[in-house]
Structures are given as C-alpha cells and as structure tokens.
C-alpha positions, 0 to 999 in steps of 0.5 A: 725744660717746661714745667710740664716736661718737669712734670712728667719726668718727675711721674717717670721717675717716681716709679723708678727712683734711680738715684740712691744716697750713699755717702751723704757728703758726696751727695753734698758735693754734687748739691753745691756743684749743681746749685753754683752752676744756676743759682747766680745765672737764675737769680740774674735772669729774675733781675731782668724780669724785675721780679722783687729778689727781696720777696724771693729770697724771704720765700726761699728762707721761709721754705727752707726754714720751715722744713719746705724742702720740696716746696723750695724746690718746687719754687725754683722750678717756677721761677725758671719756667716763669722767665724761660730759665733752663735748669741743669739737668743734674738739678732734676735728677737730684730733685726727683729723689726724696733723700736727695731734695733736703741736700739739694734745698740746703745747697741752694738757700746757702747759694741764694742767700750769699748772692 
C-alpha cells in the first residue's frame, strides 16, 4: 500500500471508525499478532536499504516515549513506503482507530526493540 492509497483510506474510515475496542487484552493480542508479522521483514527490508537502524530505533523510542503514538505510526508507514514495504492489512485497519493506535504503537516498539 502507497502512502497515498494510506491516505485515503485513513479519510474514509475516519468517517467511519469501524473498529471498536472492547476488550483491551484482546485488542492487544491482535497488536502483537500484527506487529510480529512485519516488524522483522520491515526492519530487514531497511537493512537492505542501508538505512541507519540506530537512528530508526532511537526515533521510534523517542515517539513512543514521548506519547507519540500516531507519529510512531506514522513513521512505520514511511519507512514501509520509503523502500517498497507492504504493510498487513490488519496494521491499517488498527491504525485508523483512535483507541487502537496507542496498543498498536506498544506492540511495535516492543517488537522493534527486542530486534
């Protein structure tokens, strides 16, 4: 998916919000499910790229440190397009719901920095 196909499935569904959270561990559960499916691919896909997986992971803690949640995200989502990564569809999904994000971000720094 393109950063603008991201886009403009991110205005879609905020008219929508289809997703709800109801049961916070479940929501959880499916974070680390989704995080585990891309986190490892995307970060040898910047390996391959020579980006600086140093500075990456310093601005993911920083964003996620800092209560950045959506910016954390938002970030994966460059890095994917930056070099051509396909990101999970559930990874969208979860990321176009306010509730949902800060579970989402939590699972991913958690996969990122155990890399």
């Amino acid at each position: 998916m393109t950063t603008s196909e991201y886009l403009e499935l991110f205005m879609m569904s905020r008219k929508e919000q289809a997703l709800k959270l109801n049961d916070e561990e479940s929501a959880y559960e499916i974070a680390q499910l989704t995080s585990g499916s891309f986190v490892y691919a995307l970060y040898d896909n910047l390996l391959q790229f020579d980006i600086e997986e140093d500075a990456v992971a310093e601005h993911l803690e920083h964003l996620y440190d800092t209560g950045n949640h959506f910016g954390l995200i938002y970030f994966i989502v460059m890095l994917a397009d930056a070099t051509g990564f396909a990101l999970p569809k559930t990874f969208i999904e979860m990321s176009l719901n306010d509730d949902l994000v800060p579970i989402l971000s939590a699972a991913i720094i958690e996969d990122w920095l155990d890399i």
